[in-house]
Structure formats: C-alpha cells, structure tokens
C-alpha positions in Angstrom: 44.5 -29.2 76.1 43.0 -30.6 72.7 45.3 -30.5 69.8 44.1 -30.5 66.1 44.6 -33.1 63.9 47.7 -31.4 61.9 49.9 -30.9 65.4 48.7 -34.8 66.2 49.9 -36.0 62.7 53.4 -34.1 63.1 53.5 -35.4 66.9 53.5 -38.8 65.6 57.1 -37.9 63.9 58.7 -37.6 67.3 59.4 -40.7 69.4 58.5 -39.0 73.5 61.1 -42.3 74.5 63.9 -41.0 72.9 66.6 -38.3 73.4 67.9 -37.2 70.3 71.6 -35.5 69.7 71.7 -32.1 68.3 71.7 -32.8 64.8 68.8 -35.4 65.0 66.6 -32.8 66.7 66.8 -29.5 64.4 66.4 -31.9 61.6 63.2 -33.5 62.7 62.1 -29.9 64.3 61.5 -28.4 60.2 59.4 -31.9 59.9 57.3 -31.0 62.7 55.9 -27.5 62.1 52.3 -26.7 62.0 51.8 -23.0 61.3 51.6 -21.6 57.7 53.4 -18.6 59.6 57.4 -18.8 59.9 57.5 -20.3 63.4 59.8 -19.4 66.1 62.2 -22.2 67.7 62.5 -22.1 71.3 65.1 -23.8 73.4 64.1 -25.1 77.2 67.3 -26.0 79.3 66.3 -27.2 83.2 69.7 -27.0 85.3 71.1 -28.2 88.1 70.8 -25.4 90.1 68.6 -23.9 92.6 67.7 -20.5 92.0 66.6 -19.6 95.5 70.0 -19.2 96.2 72.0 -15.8 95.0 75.2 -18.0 94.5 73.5 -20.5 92.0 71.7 -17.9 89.8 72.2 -18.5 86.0 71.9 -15.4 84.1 73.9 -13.5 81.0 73.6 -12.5 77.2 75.0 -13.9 73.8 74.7 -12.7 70.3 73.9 -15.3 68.5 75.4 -15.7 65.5 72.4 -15.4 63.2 70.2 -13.4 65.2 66.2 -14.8 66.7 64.6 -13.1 63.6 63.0 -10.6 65.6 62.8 -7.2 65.3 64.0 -5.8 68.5 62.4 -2.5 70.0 64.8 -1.3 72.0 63.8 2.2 74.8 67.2 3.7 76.3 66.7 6.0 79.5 69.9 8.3 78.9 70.2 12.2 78.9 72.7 14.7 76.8 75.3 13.2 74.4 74.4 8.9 76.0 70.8 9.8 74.3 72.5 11.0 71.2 74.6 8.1 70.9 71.3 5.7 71.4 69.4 7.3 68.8 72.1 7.1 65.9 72.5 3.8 67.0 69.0 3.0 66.3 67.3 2.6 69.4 63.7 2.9 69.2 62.8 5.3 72.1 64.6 7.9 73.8 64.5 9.6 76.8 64.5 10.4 80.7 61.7 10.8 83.2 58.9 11.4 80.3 58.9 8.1 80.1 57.7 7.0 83.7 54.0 8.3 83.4 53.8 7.0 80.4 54.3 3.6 81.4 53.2 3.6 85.1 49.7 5.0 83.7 49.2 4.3 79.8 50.9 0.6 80.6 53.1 1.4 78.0 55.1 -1.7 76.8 55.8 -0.9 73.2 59.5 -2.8 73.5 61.0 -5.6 74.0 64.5 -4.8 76.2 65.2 -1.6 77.7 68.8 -0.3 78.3 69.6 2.4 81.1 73.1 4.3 81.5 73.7 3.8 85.5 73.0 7.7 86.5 69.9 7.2 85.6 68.9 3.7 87.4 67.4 6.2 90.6 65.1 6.8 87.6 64.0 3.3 86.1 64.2 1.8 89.8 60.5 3.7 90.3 59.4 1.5 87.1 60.9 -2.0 89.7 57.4 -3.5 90.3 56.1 -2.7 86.6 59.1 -4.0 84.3 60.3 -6.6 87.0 57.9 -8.6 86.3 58.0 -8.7 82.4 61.9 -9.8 82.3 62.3 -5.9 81.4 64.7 -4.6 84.2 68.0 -3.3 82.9 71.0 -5.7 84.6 74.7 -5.3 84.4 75.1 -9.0 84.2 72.7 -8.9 80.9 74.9 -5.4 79.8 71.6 -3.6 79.6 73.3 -1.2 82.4 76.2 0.7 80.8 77.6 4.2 79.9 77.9 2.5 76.3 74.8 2.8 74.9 75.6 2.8 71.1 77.7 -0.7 72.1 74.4 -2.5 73.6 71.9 -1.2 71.4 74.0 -2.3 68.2 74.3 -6.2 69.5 70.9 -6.3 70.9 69.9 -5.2 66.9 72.4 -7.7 66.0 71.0 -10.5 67.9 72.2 -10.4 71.4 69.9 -12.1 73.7 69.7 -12.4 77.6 68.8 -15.9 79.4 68.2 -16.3 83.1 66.4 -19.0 85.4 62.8 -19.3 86.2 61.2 -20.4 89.0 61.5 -23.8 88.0 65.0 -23.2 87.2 64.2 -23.6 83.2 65.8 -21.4 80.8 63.4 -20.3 78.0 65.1 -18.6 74.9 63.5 -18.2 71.3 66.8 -19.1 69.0 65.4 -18.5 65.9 62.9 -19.3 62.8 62.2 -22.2 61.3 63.1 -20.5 58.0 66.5 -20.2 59.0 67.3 -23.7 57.9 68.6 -26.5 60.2 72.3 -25.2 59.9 71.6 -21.7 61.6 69.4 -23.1 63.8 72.1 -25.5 65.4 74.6 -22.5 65.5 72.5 -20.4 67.4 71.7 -23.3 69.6 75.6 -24.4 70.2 76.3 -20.5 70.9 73.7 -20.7 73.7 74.8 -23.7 75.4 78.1 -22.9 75.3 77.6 -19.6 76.9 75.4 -21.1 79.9 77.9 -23.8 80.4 80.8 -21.4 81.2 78.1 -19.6 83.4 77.8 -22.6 85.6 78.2 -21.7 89.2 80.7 -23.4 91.4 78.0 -24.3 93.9 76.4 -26.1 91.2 76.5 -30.4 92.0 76.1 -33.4 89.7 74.8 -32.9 86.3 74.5 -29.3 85.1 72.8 -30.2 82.0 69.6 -31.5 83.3 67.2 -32.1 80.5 67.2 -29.6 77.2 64.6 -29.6 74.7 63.4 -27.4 71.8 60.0 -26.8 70.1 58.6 -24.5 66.9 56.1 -21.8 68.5 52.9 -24.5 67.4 54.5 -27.8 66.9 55.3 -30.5 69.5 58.9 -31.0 71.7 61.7 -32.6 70.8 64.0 -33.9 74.0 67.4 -33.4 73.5 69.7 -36.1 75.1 71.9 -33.3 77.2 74.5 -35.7 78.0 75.5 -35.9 74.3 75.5 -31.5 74.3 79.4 -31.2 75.3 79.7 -29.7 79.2 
C-alpha cells in the first residue's frame, strides 16, 4: 500500500523496534496524526487465547469513562411499555417485526448496536445471517439482551462499548478521538484493559497480554510493550 508523504514524515516519529509504556504511546499518538479531520484512536489487543474454543472466548462491554466520541444510533426490538421505555430513553428506532423487511430487503443498517428484550429474540434470530456478520447480534454477555431497555440504551449513549475476539483472536475497539487530549485517551484505554483482563478465561496459558497496540484512524501504529500494561 503506498503512503503519502505526510503519513511517511509522522511514521518517522515512531521507532517499529520499540515497545513503548502507556504514557509514551498516547503521547507520541497526538504527534502522529495525519488527517485535518478529528481522528479516531483505535486499540488492537492479540490474546492468548484461541477462539475456536467456546471456553476461551473473550467477549463483554465497558463504559468508558469518557465515551468513543461517537454518536451511537441505537434500534431496540421491544413491544408495549419495553418500547416506551427505549424511546424516552433515546433510542433511535423503535419497534417489532416492521423492522425485518426492512432490513432483510432495503439492507437497512442505519445503526450502530441494536438491543432486543429476550421475548422478542424468536424475532431478531430471522435477522442471524444478516446482523451476524456485522458484529450487530444482540448478546447477553454484551447486555444488549435485557428486559431493561432504558438501562442499556442510556450507557450505550454514555459510552458503553462491547469488545470480543476475531478470527485472529485480535480485539479491535475505537477508544476515542484524538481531540480528547492524551489524559482521556489513557483513561479510556486503562478501563478497557482492565475489563478484558478480569475477562481472562481459566483455560487461558502463558501470557494473556500478547501484543497491544494503538493507531489514529490515518496515522501509523504504535506497539505498546503489554508486559508493562498491569495483568
């Protein structure tokens, strides 16, 4: 992939030999921005885990303390006084089987997390092969199945996130902007760690952590040194 010359300059700040410690990395990652946009900062955390296997699955949600920046569109399948609740909490969209036309023929994906109260997962299960795929399935472990909408929809608007393994058993997470200064950044960062850390299964062996690294949406990587990010 050819990179322009402003990306090559700001490359030239980071040092690919070393791992830096937390507070060496979000310092040099407001350095090494391209974009004139506000940048997003992402975090990439490979454990040592194997997610072919059920028992070593990593997967949850945290609020982070200051939010990824984003606005969140949020679609709730609930009925009666659960749809009520999801609207004044300020979910985005609303509503029951309405929905699955729209999306299974208009590929309708105008959100970004969708929540379902459990009576009505006989429902969203038809959607399985359609939001599956996009990272879009409501999950109990994420807290995007429950009977309390007005709960998930107000720390998903607050800045809850959910994390869970790829194939190559990476975590990808946006943590924030680069406008949110170094000192947010890290926060957001530390409240991620620490919630995959306690999500470490026991059948994980040897080092959990094992490499971590985190990059502005058009700027270069910076390895983190992930023995130094406390287990």
């Amino acid at each position: 992939m050819k990179r322009g010359k402003k990306y090559l300059e700001k490359a030239k700040l980071v040092d690919r030999s070393v791992l830096y410690d937390v507070n060496e990395a979000f310092e040099l990652i407001q350095k090494t921005t391209v974009a004139k946009f506000d940048e997003s900062v992402e975090a990439h955390i490979k454990l040592g885990v194997d997610s072919r296997y059920a028992e070593q699955q990593v997967r949850g949600a945290v609020v982070l303390p200051h939010g990824t920046g984003k606005k969140i569109r949020i679609l709730v399948f609930a009925k009666g006084q659960k749809a009520t609740e999801a609207e004044q909490a300020g979910a985005d969209f609303v509503g029951a089987e309405e929905f699955i036309p729209k999306i299974q023929n208009e590929n309708w994906f105008d959100y970004d997390v969708v929540i379902a109260t459990p009576d009505m997962m006989g429902i969203v299960g038809r959607l399985g092969k359609l939001l599956g795929p996009k990272g879009l399935m409501p999950n109990p472990k994420a807290g995007t199945v429950t009977m309390d909408v007005e709960k998930a929809v107000k720390e998903i608007k607050a800045g809850k996130i959910e994390y869970r393994l790829d194939k190559s058993n990476i975590i990808h997470v946006v943590i924030g902007k680069i406008s949110f200064g170094t000192e947010k950044l890290k926060e957001n960062f530390n409240t991620l760690i620490n919630a995959i850390i306690k999500a470490r299964p026991s059948a994980a062996k040897g080092q959990y952590l094992r490499s971590v690294a985190i990059a502005s949406t058009m700027g270069p990587g910076i390895k983190l040194n992930p023995l130094k990010i406390a287990e």
